[in-house]
C-alpha positions in Angstrom: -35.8 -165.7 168.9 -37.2 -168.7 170.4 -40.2 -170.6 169.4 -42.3 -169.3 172.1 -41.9 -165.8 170.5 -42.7 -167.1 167.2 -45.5 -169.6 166.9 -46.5 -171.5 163.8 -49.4 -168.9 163.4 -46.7 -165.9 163.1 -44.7 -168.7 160.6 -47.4 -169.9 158.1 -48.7 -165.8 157.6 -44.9 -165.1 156.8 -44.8 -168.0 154.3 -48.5 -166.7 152.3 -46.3 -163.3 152.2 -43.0 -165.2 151.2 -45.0 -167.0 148.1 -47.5 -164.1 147.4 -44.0 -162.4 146.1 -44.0 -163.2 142.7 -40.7 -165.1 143.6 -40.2 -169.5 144.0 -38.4 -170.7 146.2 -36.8 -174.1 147.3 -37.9 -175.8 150.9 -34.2 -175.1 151.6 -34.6 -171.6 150.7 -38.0 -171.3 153.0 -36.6 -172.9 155.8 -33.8 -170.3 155.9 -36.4 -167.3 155.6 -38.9 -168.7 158.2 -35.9 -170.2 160.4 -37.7 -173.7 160.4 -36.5 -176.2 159.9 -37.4 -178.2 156.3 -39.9 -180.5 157.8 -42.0 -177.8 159.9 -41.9 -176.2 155.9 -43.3 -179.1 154.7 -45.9 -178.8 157.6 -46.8 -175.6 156.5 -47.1 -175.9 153.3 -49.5 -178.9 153.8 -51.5 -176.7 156.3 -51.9 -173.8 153.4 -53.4 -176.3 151.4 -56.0 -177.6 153.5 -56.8 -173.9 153.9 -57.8 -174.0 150.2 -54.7 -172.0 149.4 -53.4 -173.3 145.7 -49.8 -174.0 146.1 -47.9 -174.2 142.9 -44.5 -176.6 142.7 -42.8 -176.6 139.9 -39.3 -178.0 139.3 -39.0 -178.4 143.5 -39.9 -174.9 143.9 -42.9 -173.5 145.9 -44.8 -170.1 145.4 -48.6 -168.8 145.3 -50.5 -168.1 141.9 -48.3 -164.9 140.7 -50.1 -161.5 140.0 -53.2 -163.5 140.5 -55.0 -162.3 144.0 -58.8 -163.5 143.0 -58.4 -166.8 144.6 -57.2 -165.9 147.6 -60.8 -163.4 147.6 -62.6 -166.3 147.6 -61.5 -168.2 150.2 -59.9 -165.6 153.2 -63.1 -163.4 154.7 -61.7 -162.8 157.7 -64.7 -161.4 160.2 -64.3 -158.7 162.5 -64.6 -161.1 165.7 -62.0 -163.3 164.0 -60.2 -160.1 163.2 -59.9 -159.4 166.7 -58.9 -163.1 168.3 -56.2 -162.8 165.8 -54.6 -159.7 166.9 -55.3 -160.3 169.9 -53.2 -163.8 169.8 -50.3 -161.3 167.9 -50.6 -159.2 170.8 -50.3 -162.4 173.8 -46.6 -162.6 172.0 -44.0 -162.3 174.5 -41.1 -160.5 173.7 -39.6 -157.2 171.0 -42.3 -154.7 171.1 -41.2 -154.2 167.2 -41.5 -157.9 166.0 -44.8 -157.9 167.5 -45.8 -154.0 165.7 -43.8 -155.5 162.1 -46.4 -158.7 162.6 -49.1 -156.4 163.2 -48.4 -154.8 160.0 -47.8 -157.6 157.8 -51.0 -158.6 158.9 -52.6 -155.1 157.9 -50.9 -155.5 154.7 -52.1 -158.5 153.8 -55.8 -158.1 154.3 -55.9 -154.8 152.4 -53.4 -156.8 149.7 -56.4 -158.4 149.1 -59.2 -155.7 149.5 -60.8 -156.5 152.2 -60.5 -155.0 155.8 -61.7 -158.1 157.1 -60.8 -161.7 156.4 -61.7 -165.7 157.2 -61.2 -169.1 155.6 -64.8 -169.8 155.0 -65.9 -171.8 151.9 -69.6 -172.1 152.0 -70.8 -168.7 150.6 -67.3 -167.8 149.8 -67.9 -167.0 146.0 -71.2 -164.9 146.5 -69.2 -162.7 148.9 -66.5 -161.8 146.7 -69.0 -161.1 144.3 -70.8 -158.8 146.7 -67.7 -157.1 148.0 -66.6 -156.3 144.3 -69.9 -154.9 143.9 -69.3 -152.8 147.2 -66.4 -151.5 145.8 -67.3 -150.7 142.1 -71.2 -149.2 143.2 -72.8 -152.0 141.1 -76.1 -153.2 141.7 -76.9 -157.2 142.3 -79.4 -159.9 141.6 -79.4 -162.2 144.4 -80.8 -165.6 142.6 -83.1 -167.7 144.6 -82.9 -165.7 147.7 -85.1 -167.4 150.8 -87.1 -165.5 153.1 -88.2 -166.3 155.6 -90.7 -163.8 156.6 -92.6 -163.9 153.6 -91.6 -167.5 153.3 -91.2 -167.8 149.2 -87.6 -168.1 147.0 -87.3 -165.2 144.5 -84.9 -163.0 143.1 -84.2 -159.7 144.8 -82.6 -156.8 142.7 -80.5 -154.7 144.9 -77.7 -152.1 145.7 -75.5 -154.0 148.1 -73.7 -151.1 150.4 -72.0 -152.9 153.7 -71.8 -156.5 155.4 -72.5 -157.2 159.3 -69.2 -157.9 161.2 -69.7 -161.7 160.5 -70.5 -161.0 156.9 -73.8 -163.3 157.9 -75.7 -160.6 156.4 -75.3 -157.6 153.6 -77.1 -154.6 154.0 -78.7 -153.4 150.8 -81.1 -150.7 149.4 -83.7 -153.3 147.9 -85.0 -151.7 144.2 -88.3 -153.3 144.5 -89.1 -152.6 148.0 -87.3 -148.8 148.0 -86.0 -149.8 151.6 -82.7 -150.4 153.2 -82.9 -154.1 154.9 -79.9 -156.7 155.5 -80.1 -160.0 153.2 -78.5 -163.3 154.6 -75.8 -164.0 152.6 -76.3 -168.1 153.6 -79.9 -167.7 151.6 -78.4 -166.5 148.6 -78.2 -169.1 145.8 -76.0 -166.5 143.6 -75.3 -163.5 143.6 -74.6 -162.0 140.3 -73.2 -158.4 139.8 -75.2 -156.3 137.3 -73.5 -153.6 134.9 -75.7 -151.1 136.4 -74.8 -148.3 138.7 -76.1 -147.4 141.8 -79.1 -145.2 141.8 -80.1 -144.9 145.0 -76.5 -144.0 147.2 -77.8 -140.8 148.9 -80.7 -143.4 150.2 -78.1 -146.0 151.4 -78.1 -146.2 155.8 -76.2 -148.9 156.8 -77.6 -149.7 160.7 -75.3 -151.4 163.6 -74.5 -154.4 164.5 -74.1 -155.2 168.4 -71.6 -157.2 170.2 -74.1 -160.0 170.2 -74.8 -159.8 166.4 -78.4 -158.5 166.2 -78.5 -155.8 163.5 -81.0 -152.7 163.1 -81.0 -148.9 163.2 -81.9 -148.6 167.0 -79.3 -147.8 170.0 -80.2 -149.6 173.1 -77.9 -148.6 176.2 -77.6 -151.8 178.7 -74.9 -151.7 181.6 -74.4 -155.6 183.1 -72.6 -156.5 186.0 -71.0 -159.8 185.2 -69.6 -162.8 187.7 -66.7 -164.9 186.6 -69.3 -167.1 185.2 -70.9 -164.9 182.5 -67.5 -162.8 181.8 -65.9 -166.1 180.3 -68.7 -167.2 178.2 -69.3 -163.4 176.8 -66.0 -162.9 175.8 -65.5 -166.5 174.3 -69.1 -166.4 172.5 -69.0 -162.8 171.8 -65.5 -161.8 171.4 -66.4 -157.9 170.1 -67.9 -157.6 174.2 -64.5 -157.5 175.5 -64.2 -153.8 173.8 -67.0 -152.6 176.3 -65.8 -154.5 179.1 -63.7 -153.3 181.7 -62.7 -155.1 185.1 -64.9 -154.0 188.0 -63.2 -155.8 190.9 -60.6 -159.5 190.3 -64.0 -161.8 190.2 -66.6 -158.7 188.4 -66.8 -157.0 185.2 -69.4 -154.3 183.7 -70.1 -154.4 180.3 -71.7 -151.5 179.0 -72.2 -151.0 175.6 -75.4 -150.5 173.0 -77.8 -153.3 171.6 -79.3 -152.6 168.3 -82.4 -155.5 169.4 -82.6 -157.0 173.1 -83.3 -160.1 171.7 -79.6 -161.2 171.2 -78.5 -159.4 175.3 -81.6 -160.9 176.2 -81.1 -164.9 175.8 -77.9 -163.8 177.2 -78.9 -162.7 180.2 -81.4 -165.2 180.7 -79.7 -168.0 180.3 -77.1 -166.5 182.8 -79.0 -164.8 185.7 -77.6 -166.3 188.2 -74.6 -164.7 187.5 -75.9 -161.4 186.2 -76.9 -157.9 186.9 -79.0 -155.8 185.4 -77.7 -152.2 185.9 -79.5 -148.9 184.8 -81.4 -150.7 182.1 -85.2 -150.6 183.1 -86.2 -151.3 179.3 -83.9 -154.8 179.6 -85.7 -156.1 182.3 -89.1 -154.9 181.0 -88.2 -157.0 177.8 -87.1 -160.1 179.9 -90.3 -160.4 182.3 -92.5 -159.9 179.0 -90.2 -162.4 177.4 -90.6 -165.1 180.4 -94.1 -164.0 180.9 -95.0 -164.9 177.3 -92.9 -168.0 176.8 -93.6 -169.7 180.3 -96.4 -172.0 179.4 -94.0 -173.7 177.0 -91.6 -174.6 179.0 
């Protein structure tokens, strides 16, 4: 299998599997189970570390921390949009139909190896989100420390039951105790988050909205059909890669998205900032929105 086949993507998530084992192994050794040769090893290896990942050498011999899975929580969260580039990039492989389904696999494995569906090397809010997945998963309710708000513009604690993430895991949705309401939290405004021995209490209460391809979040279901140009097809599916789901090909230079908003704020600066290359189809409440929108923001331009 040639490189082409095989590219250093497909060889660096075959060496986090090779160490994860449990097992060390030499560069020697790695280099004959990756089919590199020992410097593209060495490559690797550096490239795992300036991922965050900890890799151990001990007596010339390379492997991951063993039977110890909590570090890699805190560090791999991948997103659903980055979920989707990703096997999307597994997918652009050329070549066996079963090397690419085994890769697809591996990759399956992996993320629920570590309990999460969904994973991405992100470091800034990379501890509180472990802390509220593991809450997810166990049904505990959470103190978010120092949480910022915006709307009622203070910093307080919020006690919560945290029940689901966006697909960017920018927000958690959560049943708020003191509020007795469902609402999503920002998890970049937490200053910790710190998981409570307390039970759910309110689970039967717990409705987790939608989030739309263009990552506004609520409860409502806005249809909107677009007609896109060349243009507006590019930017939409490299800015919002979810759109390409409810995309489909029209004509070689047109494409119609049609798929449901949650708020018309997020299709809306889309649209706008795009119209020359846009089409509003069957979606009278869209363009009401966008002549309010320019109607009220026109003297400050």
């Amino acid at each position: 299998m040639d490189n082409t086949d095989n590219p250093k993507i497909v060889k660096e998530l075959n060496l986090i599997q090779i160490l994860a084992s449990g097992n060390a192994y030499t560069v020697k050794e790695l280099s004959e189970l990756l089919d590199a040769s020992p410097s593209s090893v060495y490559r690797y290896l550096d490239d795992l570390r300036r991922a965050r990942l900890v890799v151990i050498m001990e007596n010339q011999r390379y492997h991951l921390p063993s039977n110890d899975k909590r570090y890699l929580n805190n560090i791999m969260h991948l997103n659903e949009e980055e979920t989707h580039v990703l096997y999307q990039s597994v997918d652009a492989i050329h070549g066996d139909t079963l090397f690419k389904e085994n890769l697809r696999s591996k990759l399956s494995l992996l993320f629920d190896s570590l309990g999460l569906p969904e994973c991405t090397i992100k470091t800034k809010n990379a501890a509180n989100v472990s802390a509220i997945v593991s809450a997810i998963k166990e049904h505990r309710q959470v103190v978010f420390h120092d949480y910022a708000s915006t709307n009622s513009q203070s910093v307080r604690d919020r006690h919560v039951e945290p029940f689901g993430f966006t697909v960017n895991y920018s927000e958690v949705w959560c049943y708020d105790l003191d509020d007795g309401l469902n609402k999503t939290f920002k998890t970049a405004r937490i200053g910790k988050a710190e998981v409570l021995d307390a039970p759910w209490a309110h689970g039967r209460s717990h409705r987790m909205g939608h989030t739309d391809v263009f990552r506004m979040t609520g409860y409502d279901r806005h249809h909107v059909r677009l007609h896109l140009g060349v243009m507006a097809y590019s930017l939409l599916i490299e800015e919002y890669p979810l759109a390409e789901r409810d995309t489909q090909p029209l004509d070689a230079t047109h494409w119609l998205l049609d798929t449901f908003v949650a708020d018309y704020r997020g299709v809306g600066r889309f649209v706008i900032g795009l119209a020359g290359d846009i089409e509003i189809v069957d979606s009278p409440e869209l363009v009401s929105y966008i002549k309010d929108y320019i109607a009220k923001n026109l003297a400050n331009i």
